[in-house]
Structures are given as C-alpha cells and as structure tokens.
C-alpha positions in Angstrom: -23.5 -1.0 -6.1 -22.4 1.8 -4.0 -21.3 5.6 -5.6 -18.4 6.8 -3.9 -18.2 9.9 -5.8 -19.7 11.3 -8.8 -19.6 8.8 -11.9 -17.1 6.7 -8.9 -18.7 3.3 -8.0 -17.7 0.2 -5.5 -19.3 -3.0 -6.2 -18.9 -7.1 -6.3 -20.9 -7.0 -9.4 -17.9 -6.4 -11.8 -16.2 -9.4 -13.8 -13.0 -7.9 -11.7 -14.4 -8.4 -8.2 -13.0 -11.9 -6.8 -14.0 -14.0 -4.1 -16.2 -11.1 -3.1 -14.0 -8.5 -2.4 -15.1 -5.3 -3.6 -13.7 -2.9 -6.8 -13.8 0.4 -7.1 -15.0 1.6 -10.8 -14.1 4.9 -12.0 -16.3 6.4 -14.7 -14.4 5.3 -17.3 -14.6 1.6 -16.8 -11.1 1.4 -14.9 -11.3 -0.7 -12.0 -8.7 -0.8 -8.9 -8.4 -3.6 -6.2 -7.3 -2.6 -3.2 -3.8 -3.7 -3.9 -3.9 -1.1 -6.3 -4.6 1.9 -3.6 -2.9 0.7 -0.7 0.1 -1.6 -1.5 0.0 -4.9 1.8 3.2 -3.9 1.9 6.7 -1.7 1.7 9.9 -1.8 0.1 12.4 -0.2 1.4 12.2 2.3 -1.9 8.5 3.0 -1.3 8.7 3.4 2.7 11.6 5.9 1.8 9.6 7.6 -1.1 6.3 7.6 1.4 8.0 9.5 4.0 10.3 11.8 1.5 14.1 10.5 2.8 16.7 8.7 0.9 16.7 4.8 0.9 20.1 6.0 2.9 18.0 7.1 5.5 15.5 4.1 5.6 18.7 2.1 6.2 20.5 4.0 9.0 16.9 4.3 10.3 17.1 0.6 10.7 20.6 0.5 12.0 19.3 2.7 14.7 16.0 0.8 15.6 13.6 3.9 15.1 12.3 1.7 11.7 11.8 -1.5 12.3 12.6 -5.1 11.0 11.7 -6.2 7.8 8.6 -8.2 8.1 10.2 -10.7 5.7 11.8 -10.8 2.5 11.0 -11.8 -1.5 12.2 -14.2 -3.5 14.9 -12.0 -4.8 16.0 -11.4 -1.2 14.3 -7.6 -1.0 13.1 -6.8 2.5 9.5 -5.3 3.0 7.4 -4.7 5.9 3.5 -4.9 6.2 1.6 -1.7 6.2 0.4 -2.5 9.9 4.3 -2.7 11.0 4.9 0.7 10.0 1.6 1.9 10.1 3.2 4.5 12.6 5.8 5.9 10.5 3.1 6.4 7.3 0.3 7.9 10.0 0.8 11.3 8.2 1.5 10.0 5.0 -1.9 7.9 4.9 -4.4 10.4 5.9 
C-alpha cells in the first residue's frame, strides 16, 4: 500500500482491486479504478466538453480532418475515439 496524498492510498490489497490492477482509496473508503479518472475513451459529447466547443464544432472538426476518425462505434451506433487517438487534441486538457 502506497499513500498518494494525505489519508489518499493506491493498493491491490482492496476487495475492489481485480486482476491486480491497482485502486486508489480516498480517506473515506471510496475507491476509483482507473476507468473512473481517465475514461479509455471519448464521445463525441465528452471530447467536445474536454476541449470547451459545441458537439457542433466536434463535428465540422471532423468534416474538416483536423479531428480525427472515430476509432469505432457502440452498440447504439455512437462514435468514440481512444484517448491515445486524440491524445493530441486533450494534451492541455490532461495536464
């Protein structure tokens, strides 16, 4: 078990930690996975809302090529992209 910051801990020894990968324990008791802090990946909603724009603006982004692709698509039909596809456009964002 690792402290992080005061009260803060990141461990495997938690009935939440899976497989081995680690959660972060805040000193309440309230764990969060890493798909908690970092999502693996974007809607276009959240990519807008990340950067401050309009989902408007995601999607004449697109058009233009200065967003990409979607990475893929969910069941619903919802495009998203990985975090490491747009890495670039969040690079202030995720600091």
């Amino acid at each position: 078990m690792t402290e992080i910051w005061q009260g803060w801990t990141f461990t495997t020894d938690h009935p939440e930690s899976k497989d081995g990968v680690p959660v972060l324990v805040s000193p309440s008791g309230r764990t969060y996975k890493p798909d908690d802090i970092e999502p693996p990946r974007y809607s276009q909603a959240e990519l807008a809302k990340a950067l401050g724009v309009s989902t408007a603006a995601i999607r004449d982004r697109i058009r233009r090529g200065t967003v990409p692709e979607y990475d893929g698509h969910t069941s619903s039909g919802r495009g998203y992209w990985f975090v490491s596809t747009i890495k670039h456009l969040l690079g202030s964002v995720m600091r």
